[in-house]
GUDRENVEX-517202 format. One line per 2 residues: number of its first residue (from 1); their letters; for each residue x, y, z of N, C-alpha, C. Coordinates in nm, 4 decimals. Layout:
N
NUM> A> X:Y:Z:X:Y:Z:X:Y:Z ~ ...
***
This chain:
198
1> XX> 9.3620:13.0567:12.2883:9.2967:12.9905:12.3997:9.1530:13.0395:12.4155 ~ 9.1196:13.1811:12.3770:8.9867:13.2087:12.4240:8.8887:13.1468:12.2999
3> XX> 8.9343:13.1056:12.1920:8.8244:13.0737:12.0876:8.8320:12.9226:12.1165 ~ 8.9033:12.8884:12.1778:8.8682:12.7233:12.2038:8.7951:12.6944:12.3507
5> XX> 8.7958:12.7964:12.4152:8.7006:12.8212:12.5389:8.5909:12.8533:12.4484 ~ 8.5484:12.9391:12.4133:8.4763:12.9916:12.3330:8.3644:12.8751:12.3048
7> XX> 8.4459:12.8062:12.2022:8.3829:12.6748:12.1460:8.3239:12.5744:12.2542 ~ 8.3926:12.5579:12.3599:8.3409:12.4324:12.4199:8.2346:12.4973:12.5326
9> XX> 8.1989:12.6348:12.5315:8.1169:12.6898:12.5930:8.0005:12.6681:12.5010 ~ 7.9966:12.7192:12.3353:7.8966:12.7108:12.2633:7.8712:12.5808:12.2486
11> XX> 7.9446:12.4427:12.2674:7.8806:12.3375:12.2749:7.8304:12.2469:12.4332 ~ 7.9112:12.2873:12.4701:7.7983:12.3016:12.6259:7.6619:12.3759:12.6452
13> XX> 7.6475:12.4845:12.5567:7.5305:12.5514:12.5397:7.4250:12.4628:12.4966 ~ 7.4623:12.3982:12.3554:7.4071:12.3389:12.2681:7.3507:12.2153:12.2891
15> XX> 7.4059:12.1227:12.4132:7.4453:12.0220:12.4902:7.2829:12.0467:12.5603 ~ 7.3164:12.1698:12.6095:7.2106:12.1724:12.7633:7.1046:12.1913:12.6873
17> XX> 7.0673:12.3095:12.5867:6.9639:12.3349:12.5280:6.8744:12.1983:12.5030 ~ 6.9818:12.1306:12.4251:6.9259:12.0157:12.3080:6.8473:11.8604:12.4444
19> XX> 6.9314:11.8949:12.5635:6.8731:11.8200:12.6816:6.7846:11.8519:12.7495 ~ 6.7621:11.9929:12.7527:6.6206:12.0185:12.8378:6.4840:12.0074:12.6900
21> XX> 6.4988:12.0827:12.6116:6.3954:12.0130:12.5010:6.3968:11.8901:12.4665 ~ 6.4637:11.8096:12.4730:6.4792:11.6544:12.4593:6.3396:11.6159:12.5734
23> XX> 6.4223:11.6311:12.7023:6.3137:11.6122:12.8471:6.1805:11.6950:12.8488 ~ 6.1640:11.8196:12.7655:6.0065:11.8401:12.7905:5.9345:11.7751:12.6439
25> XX> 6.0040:11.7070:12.5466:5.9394:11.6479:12.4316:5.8911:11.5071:12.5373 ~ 5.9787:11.4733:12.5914:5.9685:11.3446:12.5891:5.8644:11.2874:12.7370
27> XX> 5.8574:11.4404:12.8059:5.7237:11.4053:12.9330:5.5846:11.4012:12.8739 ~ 5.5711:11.4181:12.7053:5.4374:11.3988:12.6739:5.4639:11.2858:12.6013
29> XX> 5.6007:11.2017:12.5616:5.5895:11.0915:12.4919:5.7369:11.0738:12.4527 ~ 5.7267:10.9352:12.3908:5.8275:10.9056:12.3681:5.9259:10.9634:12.2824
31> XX> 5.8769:11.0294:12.2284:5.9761:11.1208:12.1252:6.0815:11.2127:12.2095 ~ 6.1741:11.2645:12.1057:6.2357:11.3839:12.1505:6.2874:11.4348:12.0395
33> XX> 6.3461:11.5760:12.1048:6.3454:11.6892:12.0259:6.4968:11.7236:12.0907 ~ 6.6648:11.7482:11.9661:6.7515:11.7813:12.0104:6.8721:11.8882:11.9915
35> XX> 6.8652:11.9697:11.9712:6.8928:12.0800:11.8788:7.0156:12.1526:11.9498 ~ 7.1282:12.1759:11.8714:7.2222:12.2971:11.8704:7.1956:12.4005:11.8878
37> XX> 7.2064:12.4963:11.9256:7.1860:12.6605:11.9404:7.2681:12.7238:11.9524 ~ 7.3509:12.8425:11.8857:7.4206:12.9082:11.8958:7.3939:13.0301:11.7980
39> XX> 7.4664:13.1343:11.8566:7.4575:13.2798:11.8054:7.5678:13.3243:11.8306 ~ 7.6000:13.4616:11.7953:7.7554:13.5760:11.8226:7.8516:13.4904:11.7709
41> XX> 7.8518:13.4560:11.6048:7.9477:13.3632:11.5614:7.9335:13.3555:11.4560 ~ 8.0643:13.3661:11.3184:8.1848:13.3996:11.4092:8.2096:13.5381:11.3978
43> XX> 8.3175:13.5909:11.5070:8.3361:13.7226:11.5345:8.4326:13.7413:11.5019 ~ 8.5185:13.8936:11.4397:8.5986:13.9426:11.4281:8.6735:13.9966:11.5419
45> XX> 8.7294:13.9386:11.5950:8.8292:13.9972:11.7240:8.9342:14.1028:11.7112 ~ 8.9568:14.1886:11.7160:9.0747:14.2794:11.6721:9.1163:14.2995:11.8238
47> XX> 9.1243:14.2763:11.8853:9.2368:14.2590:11.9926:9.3195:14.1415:12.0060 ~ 9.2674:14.0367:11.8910:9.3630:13.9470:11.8514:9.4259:14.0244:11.7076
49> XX> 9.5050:14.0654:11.7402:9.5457:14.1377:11.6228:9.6351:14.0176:11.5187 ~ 9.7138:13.9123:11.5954:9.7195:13.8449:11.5133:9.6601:13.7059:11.4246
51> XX> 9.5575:13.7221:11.4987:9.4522:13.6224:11.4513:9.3115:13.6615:11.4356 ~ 9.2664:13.7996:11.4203:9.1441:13.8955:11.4179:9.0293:13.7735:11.3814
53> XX> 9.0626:13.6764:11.2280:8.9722:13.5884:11.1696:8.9743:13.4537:11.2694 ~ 9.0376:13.4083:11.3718:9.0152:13.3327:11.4111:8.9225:13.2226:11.4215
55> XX> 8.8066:13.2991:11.5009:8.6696:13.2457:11.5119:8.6235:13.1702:11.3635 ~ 8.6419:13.2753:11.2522:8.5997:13.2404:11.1002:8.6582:13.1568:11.0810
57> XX> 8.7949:13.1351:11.0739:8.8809:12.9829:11.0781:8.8281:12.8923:11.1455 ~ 8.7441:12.8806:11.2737:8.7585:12.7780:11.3460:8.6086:12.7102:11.2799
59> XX> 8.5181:12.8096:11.2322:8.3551:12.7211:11.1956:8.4091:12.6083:11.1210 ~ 8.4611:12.5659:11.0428:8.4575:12.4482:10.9686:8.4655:12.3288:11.0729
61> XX> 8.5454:12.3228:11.1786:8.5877:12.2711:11.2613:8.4506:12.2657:11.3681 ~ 8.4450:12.3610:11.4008:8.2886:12.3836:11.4861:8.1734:12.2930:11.3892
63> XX> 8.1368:12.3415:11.2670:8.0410:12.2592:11.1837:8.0545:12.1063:11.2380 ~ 8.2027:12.0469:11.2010:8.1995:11.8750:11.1953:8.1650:11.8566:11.3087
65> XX> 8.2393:11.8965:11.3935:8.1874:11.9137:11.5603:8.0259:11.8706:11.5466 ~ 7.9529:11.9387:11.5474:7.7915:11.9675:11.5434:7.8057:11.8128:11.4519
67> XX> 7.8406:11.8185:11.3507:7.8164:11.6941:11.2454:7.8543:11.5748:11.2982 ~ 7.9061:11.5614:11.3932:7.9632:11.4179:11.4447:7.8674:11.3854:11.5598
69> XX> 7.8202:11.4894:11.5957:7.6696:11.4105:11.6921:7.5580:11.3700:11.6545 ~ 7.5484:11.2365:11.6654:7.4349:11.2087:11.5723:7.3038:11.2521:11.5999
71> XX> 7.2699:11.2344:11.7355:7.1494:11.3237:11.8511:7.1288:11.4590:11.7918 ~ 7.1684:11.5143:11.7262:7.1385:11.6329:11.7046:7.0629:11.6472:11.5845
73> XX> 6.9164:11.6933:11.5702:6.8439:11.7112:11.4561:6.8546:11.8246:11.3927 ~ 6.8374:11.9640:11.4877:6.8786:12.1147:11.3778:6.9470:12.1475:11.4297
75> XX> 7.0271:12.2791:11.3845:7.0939:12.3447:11.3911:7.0237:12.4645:11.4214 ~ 7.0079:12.5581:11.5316:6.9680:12.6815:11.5060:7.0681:12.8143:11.5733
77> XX> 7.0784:12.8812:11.4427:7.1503:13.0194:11.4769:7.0707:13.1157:11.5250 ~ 7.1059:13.2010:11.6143:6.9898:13.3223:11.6593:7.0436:13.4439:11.6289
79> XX> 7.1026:13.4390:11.5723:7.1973:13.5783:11.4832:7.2818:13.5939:11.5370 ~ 7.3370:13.7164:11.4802:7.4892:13.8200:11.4823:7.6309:13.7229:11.4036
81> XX> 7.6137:13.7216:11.2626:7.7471:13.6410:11.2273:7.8296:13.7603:11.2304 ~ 7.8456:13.8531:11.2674:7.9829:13.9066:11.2600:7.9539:13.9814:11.4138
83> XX> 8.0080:14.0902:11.4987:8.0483:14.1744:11.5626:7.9820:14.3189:11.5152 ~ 7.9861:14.4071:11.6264:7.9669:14.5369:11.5814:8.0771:14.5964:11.5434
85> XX> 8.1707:14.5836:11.5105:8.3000:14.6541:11.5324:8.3711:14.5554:11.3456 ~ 8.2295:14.5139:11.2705:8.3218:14.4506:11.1063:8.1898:14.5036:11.0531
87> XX> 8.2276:14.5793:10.9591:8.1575:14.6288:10.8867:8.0269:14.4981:10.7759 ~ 7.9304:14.5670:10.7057:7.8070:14.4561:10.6979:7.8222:14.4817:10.5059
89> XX> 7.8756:14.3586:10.4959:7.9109:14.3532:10.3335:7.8333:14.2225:10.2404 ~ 7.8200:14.1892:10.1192:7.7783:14.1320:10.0581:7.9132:13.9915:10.0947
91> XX> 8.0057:14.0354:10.0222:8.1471:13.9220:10.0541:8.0749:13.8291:10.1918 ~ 8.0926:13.9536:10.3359:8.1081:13.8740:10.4593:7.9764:13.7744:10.4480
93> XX> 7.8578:13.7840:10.4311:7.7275:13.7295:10.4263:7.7343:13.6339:10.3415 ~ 7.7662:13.6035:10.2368:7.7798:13.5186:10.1565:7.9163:13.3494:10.1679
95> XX> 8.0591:13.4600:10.2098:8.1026:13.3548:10.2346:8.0489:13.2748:10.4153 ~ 7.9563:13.3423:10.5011:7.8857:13.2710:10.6019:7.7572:13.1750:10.5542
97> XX> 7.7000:13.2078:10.4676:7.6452:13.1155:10.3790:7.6632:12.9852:10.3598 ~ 7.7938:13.0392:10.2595:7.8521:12.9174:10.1959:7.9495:12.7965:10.2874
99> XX> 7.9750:12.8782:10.4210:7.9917:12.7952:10.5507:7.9021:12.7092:10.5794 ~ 7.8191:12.7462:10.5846:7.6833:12.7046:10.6634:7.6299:12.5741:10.5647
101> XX> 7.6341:12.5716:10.4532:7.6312:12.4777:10.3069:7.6972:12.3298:10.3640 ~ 7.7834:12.3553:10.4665:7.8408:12.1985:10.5283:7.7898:12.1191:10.6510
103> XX> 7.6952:12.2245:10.7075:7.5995:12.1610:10.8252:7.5168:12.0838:10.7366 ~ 7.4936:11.9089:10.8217:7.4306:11.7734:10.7503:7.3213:11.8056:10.7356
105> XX> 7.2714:11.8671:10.9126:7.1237:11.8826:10.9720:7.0898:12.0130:10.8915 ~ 6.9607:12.0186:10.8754:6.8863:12.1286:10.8793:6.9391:12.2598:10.9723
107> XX> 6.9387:12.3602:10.9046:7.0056:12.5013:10.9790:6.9109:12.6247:10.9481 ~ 6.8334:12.6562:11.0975:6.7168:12.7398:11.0943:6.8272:12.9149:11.1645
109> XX> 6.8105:12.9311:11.0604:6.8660:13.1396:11.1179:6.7862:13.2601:11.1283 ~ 6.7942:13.2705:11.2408:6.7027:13.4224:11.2594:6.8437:13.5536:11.2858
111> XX> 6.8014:13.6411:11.1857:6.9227:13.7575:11.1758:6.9404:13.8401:11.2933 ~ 7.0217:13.8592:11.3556:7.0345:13.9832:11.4616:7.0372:14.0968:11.3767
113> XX> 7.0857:14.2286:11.4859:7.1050:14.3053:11.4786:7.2107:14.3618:11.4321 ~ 7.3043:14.2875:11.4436:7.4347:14.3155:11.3521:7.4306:14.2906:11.2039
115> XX> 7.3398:14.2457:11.1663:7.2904:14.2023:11.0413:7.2690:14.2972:10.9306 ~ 7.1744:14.4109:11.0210:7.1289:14.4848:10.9412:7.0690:14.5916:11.0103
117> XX> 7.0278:14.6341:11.1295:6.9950:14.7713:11.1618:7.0856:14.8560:11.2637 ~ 7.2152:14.7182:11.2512:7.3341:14.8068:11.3266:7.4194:14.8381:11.2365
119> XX> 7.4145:14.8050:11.1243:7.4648:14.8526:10.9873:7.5011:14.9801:10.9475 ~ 7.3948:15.0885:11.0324:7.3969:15.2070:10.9840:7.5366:15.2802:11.0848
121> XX> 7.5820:15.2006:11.1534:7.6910:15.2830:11.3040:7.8177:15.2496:11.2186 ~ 7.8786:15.3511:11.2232:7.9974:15.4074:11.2119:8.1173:15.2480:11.2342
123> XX> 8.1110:15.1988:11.3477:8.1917:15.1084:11.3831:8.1544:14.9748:11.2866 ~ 8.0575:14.9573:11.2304:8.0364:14.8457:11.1279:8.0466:14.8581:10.9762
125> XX> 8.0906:15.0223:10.9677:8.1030:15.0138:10.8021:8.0848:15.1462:10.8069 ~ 7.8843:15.1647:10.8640:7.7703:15.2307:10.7766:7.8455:15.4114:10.7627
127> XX> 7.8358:15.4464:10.6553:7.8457:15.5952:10.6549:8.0012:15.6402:10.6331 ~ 8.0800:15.4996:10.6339:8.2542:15.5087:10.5823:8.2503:15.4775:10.4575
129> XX> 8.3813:15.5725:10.4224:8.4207:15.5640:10.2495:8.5707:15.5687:10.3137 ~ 8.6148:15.4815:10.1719:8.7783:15.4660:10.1744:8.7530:15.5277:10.0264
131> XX> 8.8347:15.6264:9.9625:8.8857:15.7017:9.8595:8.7322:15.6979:9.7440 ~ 8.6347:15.7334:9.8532:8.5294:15.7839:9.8343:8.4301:15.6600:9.8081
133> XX> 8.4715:15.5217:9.8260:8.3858:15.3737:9.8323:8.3171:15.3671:9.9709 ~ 8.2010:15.3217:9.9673:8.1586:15.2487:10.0639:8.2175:15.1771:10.1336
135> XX> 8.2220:15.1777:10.2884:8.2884:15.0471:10.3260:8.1994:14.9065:10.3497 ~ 8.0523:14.9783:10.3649:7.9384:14.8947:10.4176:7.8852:14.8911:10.2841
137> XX> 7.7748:14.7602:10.2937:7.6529:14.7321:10.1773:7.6168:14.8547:10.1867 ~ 7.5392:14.9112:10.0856:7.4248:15.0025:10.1098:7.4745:15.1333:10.1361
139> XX> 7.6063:15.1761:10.2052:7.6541:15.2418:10.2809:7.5457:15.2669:10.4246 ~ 7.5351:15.1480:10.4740:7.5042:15.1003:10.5775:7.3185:15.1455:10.6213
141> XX> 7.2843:15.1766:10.5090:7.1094:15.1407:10.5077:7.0724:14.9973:10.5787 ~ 6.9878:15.0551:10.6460:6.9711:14.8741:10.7352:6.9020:14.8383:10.6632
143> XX> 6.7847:14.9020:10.5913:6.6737:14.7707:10.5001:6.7065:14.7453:10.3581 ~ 6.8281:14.8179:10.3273:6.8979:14.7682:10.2487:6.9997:14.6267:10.2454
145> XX> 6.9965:14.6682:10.3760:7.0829:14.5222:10.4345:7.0341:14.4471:10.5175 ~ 6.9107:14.4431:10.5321:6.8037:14.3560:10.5340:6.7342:14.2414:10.4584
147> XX> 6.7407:14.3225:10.3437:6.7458:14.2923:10.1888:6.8302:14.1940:10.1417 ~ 6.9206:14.2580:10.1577:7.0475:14.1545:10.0837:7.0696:14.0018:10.1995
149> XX> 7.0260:14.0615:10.3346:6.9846:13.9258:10.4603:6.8822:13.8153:10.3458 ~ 6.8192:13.8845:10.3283:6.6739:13.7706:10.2675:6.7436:13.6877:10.1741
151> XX> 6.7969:13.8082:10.0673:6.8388:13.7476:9.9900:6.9210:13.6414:9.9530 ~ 7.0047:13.6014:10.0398:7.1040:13.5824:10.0561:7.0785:13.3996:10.1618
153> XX> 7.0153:13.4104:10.2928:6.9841:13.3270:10.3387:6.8254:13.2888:10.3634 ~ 6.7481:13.3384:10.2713:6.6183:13.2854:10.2681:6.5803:13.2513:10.1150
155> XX> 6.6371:13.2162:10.0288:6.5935:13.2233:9.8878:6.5110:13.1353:9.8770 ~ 6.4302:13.0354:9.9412:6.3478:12.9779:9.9515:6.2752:12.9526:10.0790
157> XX> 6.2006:13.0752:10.0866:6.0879:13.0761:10.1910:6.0346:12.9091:10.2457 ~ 6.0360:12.9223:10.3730:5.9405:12.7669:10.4161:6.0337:12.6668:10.4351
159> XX> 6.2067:12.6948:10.3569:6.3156:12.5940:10.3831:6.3775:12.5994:10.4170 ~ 6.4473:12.5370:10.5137:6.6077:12.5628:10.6417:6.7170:12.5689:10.5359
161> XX> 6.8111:12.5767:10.5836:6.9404:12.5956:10.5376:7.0079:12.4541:10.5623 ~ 7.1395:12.4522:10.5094:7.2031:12.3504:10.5772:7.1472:12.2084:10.4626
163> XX> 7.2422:12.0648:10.4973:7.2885:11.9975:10.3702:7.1189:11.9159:10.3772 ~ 7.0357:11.9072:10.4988:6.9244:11.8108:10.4848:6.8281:11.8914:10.4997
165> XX> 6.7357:11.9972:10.3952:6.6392:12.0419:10.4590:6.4925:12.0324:10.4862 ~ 6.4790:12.1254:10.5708:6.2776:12.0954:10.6220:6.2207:12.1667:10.5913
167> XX> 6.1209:12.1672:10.5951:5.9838:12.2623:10.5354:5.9472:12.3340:10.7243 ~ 5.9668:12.4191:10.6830:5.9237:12.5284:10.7891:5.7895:12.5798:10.7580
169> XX> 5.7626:12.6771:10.8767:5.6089:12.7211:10.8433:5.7027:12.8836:10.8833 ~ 5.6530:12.9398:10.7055:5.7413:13.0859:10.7313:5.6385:13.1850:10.7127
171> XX> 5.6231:13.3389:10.7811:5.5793:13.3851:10.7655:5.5647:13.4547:10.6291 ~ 5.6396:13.4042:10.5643:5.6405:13.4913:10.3711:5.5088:13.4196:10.3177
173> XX> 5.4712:13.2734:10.3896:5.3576:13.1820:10.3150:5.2476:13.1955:10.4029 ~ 5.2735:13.2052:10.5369:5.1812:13.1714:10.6371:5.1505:13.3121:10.7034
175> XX> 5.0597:13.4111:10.6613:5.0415:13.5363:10.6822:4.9127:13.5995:10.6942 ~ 4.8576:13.6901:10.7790:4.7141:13.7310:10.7615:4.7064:13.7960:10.6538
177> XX> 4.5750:13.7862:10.5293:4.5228:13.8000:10.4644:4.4795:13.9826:10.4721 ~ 4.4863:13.9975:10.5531:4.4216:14.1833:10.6467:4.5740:14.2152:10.5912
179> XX> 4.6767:14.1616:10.6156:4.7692:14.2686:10.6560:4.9315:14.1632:10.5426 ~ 4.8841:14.1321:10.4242:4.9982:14.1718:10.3163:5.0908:14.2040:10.2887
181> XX> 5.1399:14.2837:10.3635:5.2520:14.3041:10.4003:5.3906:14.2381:10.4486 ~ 5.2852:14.1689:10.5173:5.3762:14.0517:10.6377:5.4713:13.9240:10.6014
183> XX> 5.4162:13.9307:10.4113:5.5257:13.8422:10.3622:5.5950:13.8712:10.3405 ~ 5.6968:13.9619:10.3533:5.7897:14.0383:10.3418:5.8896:13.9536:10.4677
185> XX> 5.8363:13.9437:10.5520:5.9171:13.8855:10.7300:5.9518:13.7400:10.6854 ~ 6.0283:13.7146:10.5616:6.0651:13.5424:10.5343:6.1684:13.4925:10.6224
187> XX> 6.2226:13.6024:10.7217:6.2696:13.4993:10.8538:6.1964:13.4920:10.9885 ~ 6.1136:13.5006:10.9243:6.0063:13.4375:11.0632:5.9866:13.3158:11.0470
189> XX> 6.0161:13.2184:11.1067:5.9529:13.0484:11.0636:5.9825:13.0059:11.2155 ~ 5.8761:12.9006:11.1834:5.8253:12.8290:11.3539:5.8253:12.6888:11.2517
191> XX> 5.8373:12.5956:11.3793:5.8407:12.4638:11.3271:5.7864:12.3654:11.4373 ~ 5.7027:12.2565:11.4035:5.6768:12.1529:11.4880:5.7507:12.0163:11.5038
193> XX> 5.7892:11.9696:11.5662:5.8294:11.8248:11.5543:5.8579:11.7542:11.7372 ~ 5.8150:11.6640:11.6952:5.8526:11.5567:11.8745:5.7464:11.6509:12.0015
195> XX> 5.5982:11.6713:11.9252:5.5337:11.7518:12.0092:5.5956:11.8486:12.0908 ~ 5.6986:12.0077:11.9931:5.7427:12.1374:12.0742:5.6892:12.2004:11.9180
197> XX> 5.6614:12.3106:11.9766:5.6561:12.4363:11.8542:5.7998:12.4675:11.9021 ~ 5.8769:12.5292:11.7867:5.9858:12.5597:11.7736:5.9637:12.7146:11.7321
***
């Protein structure tokens, strides 16, 4: 019961978001702008002990969801695909990926903190060995698992995720010249459309 509350909270979220940017696109013109938003998903629950993956079961279902509204142009995640309490692995990141591969719209992700600089705490992996293995990437180095973030869901700087994508304006391309460095930040991307910076 709580992951199907869960759900119709994150699309009530998504609902309201995608309606108030709709209404400030559309007081400078006829356009609009309508977007999904969601983050903290999906989570590992272990007080559902018998359904811990739940949430992970339910995205496919959540995806069509999102996919059956036609009003909806992106998709945007604001991080944390897992919990503090599931350790930060190559496997978990990848098969969220390859989830994400079934959204129609364009799918813009900015990584939390569970991603990669909570990596290093005890309760997500970082600094555990089982019969002397890592339990975490990296053994829970955050810019190691930062790293494998880029890698993993930015392999092409400037482009969303997800089955239709857009050309973003990412900071790996779009960077001061002084400071070089800064292409390194390939999940930074801003986007324009229906007169909003995104």
């Amino acid at each position: 019961m709580r992951h199907r509350t869960l759900l119709l909270v994150l699309l009530a979220l998504a609902a309201t978001v995608g309606a108030v940017v709709a209404a400030t696109a559309s007081a400078g013109g006829p356009s609009k702008l309508t977007l999904a938003v969601y983050g903290d998903s999906p989570y590992l629950d272990p007080a559902f002990a018998s359904q811990p993956h739940a949430e992970f079961a339910a995205t496919p279902a959540f995806i069509d969801t999102i996919n059956a509204d036609k009003s909806i142009q992106e998709v945007v995640h604001v991080g944390d695909i897992h919990s503090g309490s599931e350790p930060c692995t190559n496997a978990y990141d990848q098969s969220i990926f390859d989830a994400w591969q079934a959204f129609e719209r364009p799918l813009i992700y900015t990584p939390g903190d569970n991603e990669w600089s909570d990596c290093q705490k005890a309760g997500e992996g970082g600094h555990v060995h089982v019969n002397g293995v890592p339990v975490d990437y990296a053994d829970g180095d955050p810019l190691a698992n930062l790293a494998l973030v880029r890698s993993i869901f930015f392999p092409n700087p400037g482009v969303s995720l997800g089955g239709r994508k857009k050309q973003l304006i990412s900071q790996a391309i779009s960077y001061d010249p002084a400071r070089p460095a800064d292409a390194e930040y390939v999940e930074n991307v801003m986007w324009e459309q229906s007169k909003v910076f995104s």
